[in-house]
C-alpha positions in Angstrom: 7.9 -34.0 -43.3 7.0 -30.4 -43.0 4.9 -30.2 -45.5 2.3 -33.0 -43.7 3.1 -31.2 -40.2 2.3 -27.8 -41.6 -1.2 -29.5 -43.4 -2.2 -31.5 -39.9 -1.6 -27.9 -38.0 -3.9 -26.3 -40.3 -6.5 -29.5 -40.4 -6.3 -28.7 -36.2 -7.0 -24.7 -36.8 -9.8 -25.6 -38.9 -11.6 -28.0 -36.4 -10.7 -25.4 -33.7 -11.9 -22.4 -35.7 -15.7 -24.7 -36.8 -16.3 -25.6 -33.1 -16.3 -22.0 -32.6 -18.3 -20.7 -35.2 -20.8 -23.5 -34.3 -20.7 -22.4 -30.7 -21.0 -18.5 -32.1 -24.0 -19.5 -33.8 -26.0 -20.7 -30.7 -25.1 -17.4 -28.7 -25.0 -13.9 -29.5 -21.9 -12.2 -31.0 -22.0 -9.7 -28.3 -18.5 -8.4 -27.4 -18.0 -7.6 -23.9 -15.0 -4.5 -23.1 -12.2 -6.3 -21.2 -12.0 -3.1 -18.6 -16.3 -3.1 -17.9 -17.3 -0.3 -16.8 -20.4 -1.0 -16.0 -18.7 -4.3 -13.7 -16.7 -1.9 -11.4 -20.4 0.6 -10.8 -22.0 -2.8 -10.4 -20.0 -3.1 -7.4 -19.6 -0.2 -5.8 -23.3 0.2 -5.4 -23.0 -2.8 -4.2 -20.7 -1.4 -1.4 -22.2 1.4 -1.4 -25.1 0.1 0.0 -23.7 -2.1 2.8 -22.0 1.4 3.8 -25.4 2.5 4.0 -26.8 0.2 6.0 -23.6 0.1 8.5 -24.7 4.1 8.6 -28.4 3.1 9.6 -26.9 0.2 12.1 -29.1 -2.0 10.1 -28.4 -6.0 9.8 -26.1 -6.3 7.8 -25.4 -9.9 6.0 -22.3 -10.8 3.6 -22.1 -11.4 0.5 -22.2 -15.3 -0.5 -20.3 -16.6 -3.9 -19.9 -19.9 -5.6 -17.4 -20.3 -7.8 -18.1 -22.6 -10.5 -17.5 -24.0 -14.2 -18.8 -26.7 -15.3 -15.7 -29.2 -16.2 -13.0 -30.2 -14.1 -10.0 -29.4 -14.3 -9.8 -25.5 -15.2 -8.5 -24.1 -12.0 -12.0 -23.6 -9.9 -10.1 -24.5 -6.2 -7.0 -22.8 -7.0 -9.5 -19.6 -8.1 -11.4 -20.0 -5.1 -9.0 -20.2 -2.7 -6.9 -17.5 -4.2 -9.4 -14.9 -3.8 -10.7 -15.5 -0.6 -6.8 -15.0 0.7 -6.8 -11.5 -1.1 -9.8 -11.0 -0.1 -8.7 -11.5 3.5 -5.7 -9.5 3.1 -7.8 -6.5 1.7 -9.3 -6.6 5.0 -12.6 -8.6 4.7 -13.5 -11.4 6.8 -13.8 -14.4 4.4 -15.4 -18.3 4.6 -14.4 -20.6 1.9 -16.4 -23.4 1.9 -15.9 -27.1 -0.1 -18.8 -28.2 -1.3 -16.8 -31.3 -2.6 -17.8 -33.8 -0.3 -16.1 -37.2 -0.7 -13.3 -35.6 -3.1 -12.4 -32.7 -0.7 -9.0 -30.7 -1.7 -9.3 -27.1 -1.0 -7.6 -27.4 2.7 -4.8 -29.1 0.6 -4.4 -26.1 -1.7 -4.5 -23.9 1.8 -2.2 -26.2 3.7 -4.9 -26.8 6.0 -5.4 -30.3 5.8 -3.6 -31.2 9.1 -5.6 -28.9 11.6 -9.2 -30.3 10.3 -11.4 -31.8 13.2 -14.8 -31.6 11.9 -16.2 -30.8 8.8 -19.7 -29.5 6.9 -21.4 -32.9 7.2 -20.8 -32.9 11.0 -22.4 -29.3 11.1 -25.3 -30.4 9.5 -26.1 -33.9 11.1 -25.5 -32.0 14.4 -22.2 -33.7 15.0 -20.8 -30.6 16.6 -21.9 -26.5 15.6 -20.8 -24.6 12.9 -17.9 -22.6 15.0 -15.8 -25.8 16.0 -15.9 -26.9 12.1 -14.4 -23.8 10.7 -10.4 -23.7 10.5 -9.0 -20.5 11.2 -6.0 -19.9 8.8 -3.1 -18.8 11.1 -1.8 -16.6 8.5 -4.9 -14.4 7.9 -6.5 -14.2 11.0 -10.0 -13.0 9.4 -9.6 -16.0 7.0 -11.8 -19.3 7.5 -12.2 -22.9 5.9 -15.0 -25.3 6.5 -14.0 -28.2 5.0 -16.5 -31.1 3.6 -16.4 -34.6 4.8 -14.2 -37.1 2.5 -16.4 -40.1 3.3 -19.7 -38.8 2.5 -21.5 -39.0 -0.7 -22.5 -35.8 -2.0 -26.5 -36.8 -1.6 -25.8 -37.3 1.8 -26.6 -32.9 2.3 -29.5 -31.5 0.7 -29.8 -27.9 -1.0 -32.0 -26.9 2.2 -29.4 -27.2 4.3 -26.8 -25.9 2.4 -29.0 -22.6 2.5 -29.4 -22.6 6.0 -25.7 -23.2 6.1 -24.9 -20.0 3.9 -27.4 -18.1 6.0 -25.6 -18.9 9.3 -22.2 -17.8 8.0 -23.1 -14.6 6.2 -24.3 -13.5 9.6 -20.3 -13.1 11.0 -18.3 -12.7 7.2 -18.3 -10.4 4.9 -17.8 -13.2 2.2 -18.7 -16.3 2.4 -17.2 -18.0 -1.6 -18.6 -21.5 -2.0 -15.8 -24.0 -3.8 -18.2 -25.9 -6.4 -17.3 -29.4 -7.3 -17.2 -30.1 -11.1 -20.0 -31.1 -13.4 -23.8 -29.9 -12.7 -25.4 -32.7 -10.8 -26.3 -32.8 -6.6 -23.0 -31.0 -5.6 -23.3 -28.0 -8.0 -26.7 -27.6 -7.2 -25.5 -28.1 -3.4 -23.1 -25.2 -3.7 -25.2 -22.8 -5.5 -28.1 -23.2 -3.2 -27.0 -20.4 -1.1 -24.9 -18.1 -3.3 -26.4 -14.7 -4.4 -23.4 -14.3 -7.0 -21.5 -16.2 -9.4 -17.8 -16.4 -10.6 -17.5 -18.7 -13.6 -14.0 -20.4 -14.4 -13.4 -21.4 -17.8 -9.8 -21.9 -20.2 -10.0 -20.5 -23.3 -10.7 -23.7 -25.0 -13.8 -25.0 -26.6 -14.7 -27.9 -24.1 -14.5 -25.7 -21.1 -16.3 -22.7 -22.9 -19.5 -24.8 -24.0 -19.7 -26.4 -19.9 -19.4 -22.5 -18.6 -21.9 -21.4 -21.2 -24.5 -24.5 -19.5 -23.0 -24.4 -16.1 -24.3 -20.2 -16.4 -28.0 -21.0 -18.2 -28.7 -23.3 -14.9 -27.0 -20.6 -12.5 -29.8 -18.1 -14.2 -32.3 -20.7 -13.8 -32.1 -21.1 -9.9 -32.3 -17.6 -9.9 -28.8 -15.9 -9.7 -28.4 -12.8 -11.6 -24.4 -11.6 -11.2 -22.6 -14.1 -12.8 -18.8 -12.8 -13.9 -16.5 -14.6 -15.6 -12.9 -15.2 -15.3 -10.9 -16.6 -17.9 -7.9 -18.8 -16.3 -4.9 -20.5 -18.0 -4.1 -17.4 -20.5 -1.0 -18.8 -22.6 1.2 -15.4 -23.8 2.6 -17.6 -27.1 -0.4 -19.5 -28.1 -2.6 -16.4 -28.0 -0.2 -14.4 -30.3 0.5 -17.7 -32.8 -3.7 -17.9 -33.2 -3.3 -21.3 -31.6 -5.3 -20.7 -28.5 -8.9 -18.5 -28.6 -8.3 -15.0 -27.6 -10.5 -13.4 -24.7 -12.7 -11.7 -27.2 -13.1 -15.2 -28.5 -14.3 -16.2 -25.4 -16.2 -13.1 -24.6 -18.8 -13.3 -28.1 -19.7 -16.9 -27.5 -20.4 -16.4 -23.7 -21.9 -13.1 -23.7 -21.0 -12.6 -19.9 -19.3 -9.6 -18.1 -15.4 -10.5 -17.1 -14.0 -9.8 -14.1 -10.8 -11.6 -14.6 -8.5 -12.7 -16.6 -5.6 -15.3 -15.4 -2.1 -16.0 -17.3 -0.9 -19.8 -17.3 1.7 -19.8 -14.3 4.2 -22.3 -13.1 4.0 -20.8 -9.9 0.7 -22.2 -9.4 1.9 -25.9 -9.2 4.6 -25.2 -6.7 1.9 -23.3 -4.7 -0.7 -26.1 -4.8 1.7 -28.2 -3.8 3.0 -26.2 -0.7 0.0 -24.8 0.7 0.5 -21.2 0.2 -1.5 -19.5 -2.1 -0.3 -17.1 -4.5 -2.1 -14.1 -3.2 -0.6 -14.4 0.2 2.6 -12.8 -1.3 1.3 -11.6 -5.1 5.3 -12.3 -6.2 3.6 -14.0 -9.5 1.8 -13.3 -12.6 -1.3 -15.2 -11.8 -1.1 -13.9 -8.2 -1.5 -10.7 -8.9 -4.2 -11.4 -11.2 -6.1 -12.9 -8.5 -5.5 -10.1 -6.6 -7.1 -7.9 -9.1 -10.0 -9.9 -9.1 -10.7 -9.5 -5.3 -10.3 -5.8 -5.8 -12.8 -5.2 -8.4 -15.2 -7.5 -6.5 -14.7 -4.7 -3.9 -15.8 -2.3 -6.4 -12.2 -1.0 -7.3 -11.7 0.1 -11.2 -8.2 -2.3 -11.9 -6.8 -2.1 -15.2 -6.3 -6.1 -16.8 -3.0 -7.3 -17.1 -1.9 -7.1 -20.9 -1.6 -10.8 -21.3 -0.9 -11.3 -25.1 1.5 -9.4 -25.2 3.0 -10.5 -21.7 6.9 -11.1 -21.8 7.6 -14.4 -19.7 11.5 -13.6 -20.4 13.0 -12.0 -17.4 10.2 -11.3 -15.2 9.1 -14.6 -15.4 13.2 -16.3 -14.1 12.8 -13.2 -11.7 9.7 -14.8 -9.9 11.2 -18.2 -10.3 14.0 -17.2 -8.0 11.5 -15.5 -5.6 9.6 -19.2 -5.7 12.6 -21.3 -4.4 13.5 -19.5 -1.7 
């Protein structure tokens, strides 16, 4: 018996390590430095030059972001959501939007879902004007949700609108992160429409990889140019066994500057569930990883959290406690 299961786990490393050399083959082998430099200076010119135009009382707009992947099922809502709140809480005034209309859930993940009146489709039939839609979370008060309709078909708003949508808002917030649907069809194309940046949400597996690797060609195509990447769903054991691909893994077949990297965390279940994101207290591993995220999108240098080698032990049952109180 443990003779076969030791020849079936090597059959499974070997499929695993051939869809990643076929993968490598179609991309450039092109590591990418965990702690970018050239990421953080990015940025800061970035904020630089809003300082700048504050200085010159010019117009100043915010910053717009969808926050994408691909596939389902990697944590795209979750990383949304949890970013805006830090985001918030590091003093900015933030709009998340869900561009998942008919499937909406990112007022669940905020604990919203109770104070919604009107939503994005009723902004842009003219149902009622853009102010009345938003939800102000009661927590953060420079924190915002408009929420998407759960009876309307995704075809039902058109990428023109969804621009003039992301124009209106970037007038009064400082960040305005679009909460992409999965897949690449009307609604990604819907929530990209009026983004000027990119985060891209992938696991380190080979399904998710190849989607982030299309889901950033199109991005490129409609014209956005700072995409990041955050790798979600890190797993401490499986990276150190060889049984899961490594960030730098990740990094040569993508060829994409990181910005984050984000541990598997049972906290996040518990948190989903409840309606309080992670970052609103950062007592977790993936909340403060979140929190680092929102940080060097404000053009901070933050050292990554040392993953692999990440000891679950007592920190871990210490955060646990924390979590059921």
């Amino acid at each position: 018996m443990a003779k076969k299961s030791s020849k079936k786990k090597r059959q499974a490393q070997s499929r695993l390590e051939s869809k990643l050399e076929a993968a490598l083959k179609k991309q450039k082998a092109q590591m990418v430095k965990s702690a970018s430099a050239a990421d953080a200076q990015e940025y800061t010119v970035h904020q630089s030059s809003d300082a700048s135009r504050q200085r010159r009382n010019l117009p100043m707009a915010g910053r717009t972001i969808v926050v994408t992947s691909g596939k389902g099922g990697v944590g795209k809502t979750t990383t949304a959501v949890n970013i805006a709140v830090a985001l918030a809480k590091l003093g900015k005034k933030v709009a998340i939007v869900d561009c998942d209309t008919g499937l909406r859930s990112t007022d669940m993940i905020l604990g919203l879902e109770n104070r919604i009146v009107y939503n994005l489709v009723d902004v842009i039939k003219g149902v009622c004007d853009l102010k009345k839609a938003l939800v102000r979370d009661k927590r953060l008060d420079d924190l915002y949700l408009l929420p998407t309709s759960q009876t309307a078909q995704k075809e039902d708003v058109t990428e023109a609108q969804m621009k003039k949508l992301s124009d209106d808002l970037k007038k009064d917030f400082d960040f305005v992160i679009f909460d992409c649907p999965a897949g690449i069809e009307a609604g990604f194309r819907n929530a990209s429409a009026g983004a000027d940046e990119a985060l891209v949400v992938t696991t380190p597996d080979v399904a998710p990889v190849r989607a982030a690797d299309r889901a950033t060609g199109l991005l490129e195509n409609r014209g956005i140019k700072r995409i990041h990447l955050i790798i979600n769903r890190l797993r401490p054991k499986l990276m150190r066994k060889g049984d899961m691909l490594g960030v730098n893994d990740v990094l040569g077949v993508l060829n994409m500057k990181l910005i984050g990297l984000v541990p598997e965390d049972d906290a996040v279940v518990k948190s989903s569930n409840d309606g309080v994101p992670l970052t609103l207290t950062d007592n977790s591993h993936a909340g403060t990883a979140y929190t680092n995220i929102a940080r060097r999108i404000l053009g901070e240098e933050v050292e990554y959290l040392d993953i692999e080698n990440m000891d679950p032990g007592f920190f871990g049952k210490l955060m646990s406690i924390f979590n059921r109180k």
